[in-house]
N, C-alpha and C positions, 0 to 999 in steps of 0.2 A: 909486450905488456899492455901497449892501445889498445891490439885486438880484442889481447882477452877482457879488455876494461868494457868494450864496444860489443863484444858476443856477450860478455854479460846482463848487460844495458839490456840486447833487443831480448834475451831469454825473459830477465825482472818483466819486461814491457810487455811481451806475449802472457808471462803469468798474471797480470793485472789484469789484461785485457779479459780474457780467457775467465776470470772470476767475475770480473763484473758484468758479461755476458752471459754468463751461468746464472750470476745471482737475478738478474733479469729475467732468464728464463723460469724460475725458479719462479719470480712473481709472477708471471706470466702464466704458471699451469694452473688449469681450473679445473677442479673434479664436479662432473656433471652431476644435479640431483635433481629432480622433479616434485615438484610440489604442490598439492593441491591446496583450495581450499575451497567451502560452501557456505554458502547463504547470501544473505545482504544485511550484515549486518557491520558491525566496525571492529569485532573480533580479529581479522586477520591484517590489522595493519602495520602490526611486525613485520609482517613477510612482507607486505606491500613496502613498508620505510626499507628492509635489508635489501628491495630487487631495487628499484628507483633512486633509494640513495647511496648505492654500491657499498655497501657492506657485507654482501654474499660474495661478490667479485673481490673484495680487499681479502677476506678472509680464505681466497680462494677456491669457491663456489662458484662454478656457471649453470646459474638454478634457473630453471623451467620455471614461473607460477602459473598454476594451470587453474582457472575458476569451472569451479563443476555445479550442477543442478542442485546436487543435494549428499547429504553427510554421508548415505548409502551407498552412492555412487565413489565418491573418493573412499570408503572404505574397500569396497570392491576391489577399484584399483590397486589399490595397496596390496590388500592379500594376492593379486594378481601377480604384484611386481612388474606395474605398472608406471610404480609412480614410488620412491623413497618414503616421504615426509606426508602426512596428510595432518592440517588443519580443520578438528573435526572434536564431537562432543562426546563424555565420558561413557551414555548408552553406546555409541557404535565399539566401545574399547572394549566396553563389558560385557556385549552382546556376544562381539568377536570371539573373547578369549573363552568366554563359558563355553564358547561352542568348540572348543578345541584350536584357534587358532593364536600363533606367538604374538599379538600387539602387544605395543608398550608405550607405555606417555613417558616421555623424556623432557618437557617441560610442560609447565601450565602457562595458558595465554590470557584468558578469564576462568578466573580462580573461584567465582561463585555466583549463583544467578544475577543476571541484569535484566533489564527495562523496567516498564513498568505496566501496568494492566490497563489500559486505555480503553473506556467505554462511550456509549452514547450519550449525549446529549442530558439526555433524561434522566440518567441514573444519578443518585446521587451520591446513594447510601451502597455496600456491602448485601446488603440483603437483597435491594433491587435486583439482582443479580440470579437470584433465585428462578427457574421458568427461563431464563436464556439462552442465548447461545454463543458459546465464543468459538473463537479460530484459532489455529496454531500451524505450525508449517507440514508438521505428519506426527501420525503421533510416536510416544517414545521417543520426541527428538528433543533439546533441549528447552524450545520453545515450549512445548507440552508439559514436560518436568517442572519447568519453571512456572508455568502459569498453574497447577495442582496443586502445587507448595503454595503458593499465594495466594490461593481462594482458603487454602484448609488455616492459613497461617489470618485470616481474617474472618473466620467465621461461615464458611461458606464449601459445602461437600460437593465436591467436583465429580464422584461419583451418581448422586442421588440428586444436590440440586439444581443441575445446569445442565447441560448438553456441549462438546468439546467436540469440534469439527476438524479435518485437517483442511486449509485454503491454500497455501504455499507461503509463501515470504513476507516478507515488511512490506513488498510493496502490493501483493495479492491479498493479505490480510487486509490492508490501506481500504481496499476498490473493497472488499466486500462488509469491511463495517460501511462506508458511503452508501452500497446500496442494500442495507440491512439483511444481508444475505445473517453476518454475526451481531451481535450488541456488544460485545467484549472483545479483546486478544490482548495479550506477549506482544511489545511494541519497542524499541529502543530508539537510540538516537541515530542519524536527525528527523529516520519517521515520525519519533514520537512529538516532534514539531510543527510538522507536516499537517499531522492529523489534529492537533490543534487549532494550525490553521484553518481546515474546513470544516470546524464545529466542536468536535468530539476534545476529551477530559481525560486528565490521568486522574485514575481511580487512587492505584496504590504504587505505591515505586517499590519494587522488590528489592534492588537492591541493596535498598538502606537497611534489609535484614541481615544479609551478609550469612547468604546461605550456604556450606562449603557445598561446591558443585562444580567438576571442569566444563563450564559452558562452551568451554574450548581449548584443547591441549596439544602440544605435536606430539602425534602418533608415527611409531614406525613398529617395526619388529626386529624379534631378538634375531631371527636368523640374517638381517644388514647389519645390524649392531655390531654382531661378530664376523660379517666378511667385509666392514667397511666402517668401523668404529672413528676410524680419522675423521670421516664424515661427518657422524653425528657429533662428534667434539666441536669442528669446523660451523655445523650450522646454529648451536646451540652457542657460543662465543659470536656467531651474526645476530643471532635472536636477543641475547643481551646487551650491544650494544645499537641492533634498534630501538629495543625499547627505549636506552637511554637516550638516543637522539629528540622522540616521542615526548621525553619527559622535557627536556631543554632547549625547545625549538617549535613552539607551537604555530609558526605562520609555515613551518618547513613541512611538518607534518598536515596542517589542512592543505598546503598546497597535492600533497599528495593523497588524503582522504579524494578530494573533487576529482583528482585523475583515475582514482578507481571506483569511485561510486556516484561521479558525476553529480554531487552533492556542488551548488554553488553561492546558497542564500546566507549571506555572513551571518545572523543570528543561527541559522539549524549548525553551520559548523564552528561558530563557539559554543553552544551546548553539545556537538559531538564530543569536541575535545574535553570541555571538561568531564564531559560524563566518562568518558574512556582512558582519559590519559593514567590518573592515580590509580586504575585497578590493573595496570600492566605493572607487575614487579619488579623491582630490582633486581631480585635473585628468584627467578620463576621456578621454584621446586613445585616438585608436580606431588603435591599433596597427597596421601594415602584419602584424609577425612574428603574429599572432595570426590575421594571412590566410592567414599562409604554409604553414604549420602543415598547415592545411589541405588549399590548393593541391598541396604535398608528396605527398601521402596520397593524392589524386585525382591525380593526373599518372600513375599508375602505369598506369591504363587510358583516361585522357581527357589527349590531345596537348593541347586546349584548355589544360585546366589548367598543362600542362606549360611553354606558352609566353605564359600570363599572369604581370602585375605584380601581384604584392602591393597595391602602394600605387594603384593604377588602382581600386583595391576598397574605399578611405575616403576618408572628407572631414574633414580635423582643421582646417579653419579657423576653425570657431566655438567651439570650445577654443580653441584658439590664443590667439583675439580676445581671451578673458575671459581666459585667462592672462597676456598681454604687457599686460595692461589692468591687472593688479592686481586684479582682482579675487577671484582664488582667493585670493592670499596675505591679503587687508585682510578674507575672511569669517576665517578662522582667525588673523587676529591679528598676520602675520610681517613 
């Protein structure tokens, strides 16, 4: 009767072991994704707070973030199968899919233009503006979108009265308003502090219009979706509670702004933060009108666009899931 009391004993103590080793392993596996993102601007600091403050690895993700030149480029990628996940703006989705190819936005990351138009010196007024020339990173890219909408939305024809150059980024736009190569550009935060410092004025801040537009969304495709759906559940559950980290943790988040954008001057990154932190969502549904917007704007010369759907262009089901799950409201408490 000992023995069998004592073979039982080491069997119970082998199954314990055995589970809690498994269950380890378990936390332990990480399914690889690759991820880009483009620009310089503060768009991507989800994926920046989910690599640095392990929330890809909690969720089990052992995610790549891969910074590339421009939204072109991590498009490419993507349709290469290159790369899973690209942080990139709503032109490359809908340029993509017109053209015959499966992308799809599975969440929004900035849900509608940002910055603001930052001019020279001398300008004072909207009309000054007339006879100039502004900058943007290329054209058709968000930067460009954004800053067409904000001349037309202040009086001012981006076709007829101005001249619209591409210069490259916030920090290439920066150097060429300084040496009047532009008079104007698309400028956000902490450049658009930057540029304050050495002279130059914000004109108009666009995003107090609250224009629907994915300045930036995570793109992938349907054909990962459906050979690797865990995934996109996995990262879109990392993506939400970056954000929330973003929202209730502001010295946690600029410590990680400065590690990826080498942003270090305490004023420019308390106006990143606030400029950035409220437009990251709670529940980042990847809006159809934020396609639309779009669509709208390109119909005018592409029938394609004219006679596509909005909503043919997102995937809001893995939002969804975590919203109708309870899960947004029980990270925040409601």
């Amino acid at each position: 009767m000992l023995k069998h009391r004592l073979r039982f004993g080491r069997l119970l103590a082998l199954a314990f072991a055995a589970i809690v080793l498994g269950s380890h392993g378990a936390a332990l596996a990480q399914e690889r994704a690759r991820i880009a993102w483009a620009g310089s601007t503060l768009a991507p600091t989800p994926v920046w707070v989910g690599r640095d403050r392990g929330f890809f690895k909690k969720n089990g993700i052992d995610a790549e973030v891969i910074a590339v030149n421009s939204g072109v480029t991590a498009l490419q990628a993507l349709l290469a199968k290159e790369i899973e996940l690209a942080v990139i703006s709503v032109p490359s989705l809908v340029a993509s899919r017109i053209g015959g190819a499966d992308t799809t936005m599975i969440a929004t990351v900035v849900p509608y233009f940002m910055d603001q138009i930052v001019v020279a010196p001398a300008i004072t007024r909207p009309e000054q503006l007339k006879g100039k020339t502004g900058g943007v990173n290329r054209q058709n890219t968000s930067s460009d979108m954004a800053l067409r909408h904000g001349l037309r939305r202040i009086g001012v024809d981006p076709e007829k009265d101005v001249k619209i150059i591409a210069v490259g980024g916030n920090p290439e736009r920066l150097a060429a308003l300084s040496r009047n190569v532009i008079q104007f550009s698309m400028m956000g935060e902490p450049f658009t502090r930057e540029a304050e410092k050495a002279g130059f004025k914000v004109l108009v801040d666009i995003g107090t219009l609250k224009i629907p537009f994915h300045t930036n969304g995570i793109l992938t495709t349907e054909s990962l979706l459906k050979a690797r759906r865990p995934l996109a559940e996995k990262f879109t559950r990392a993506m939400i509670e970056s954000i929330h980290y973003i929202k209730t943790d502001k010295e946690g988040t600029k410590a990680v702004i400065t590690a990826n954008l080498r942003v270090t001057d305490a004023d420019s990154l308390e106006r990143a933060y606030r400029s950035y932190a409220p437009i990251f969502r709670e529940a980042p549904y990847p809006d159809p009108d934020g396609v639309k917007t779009y669509l709208d704007d390109l119909a005018r010369t592409n029938p394609k666009a004219a006679a596509a759907d909005p909503k043919s262009f997102v995937d809001a089901s893995f939002v969804r899931d975590l919203d109708n799950s309870g899960f947004i409201k029980h990270l925040y408490g409601k």
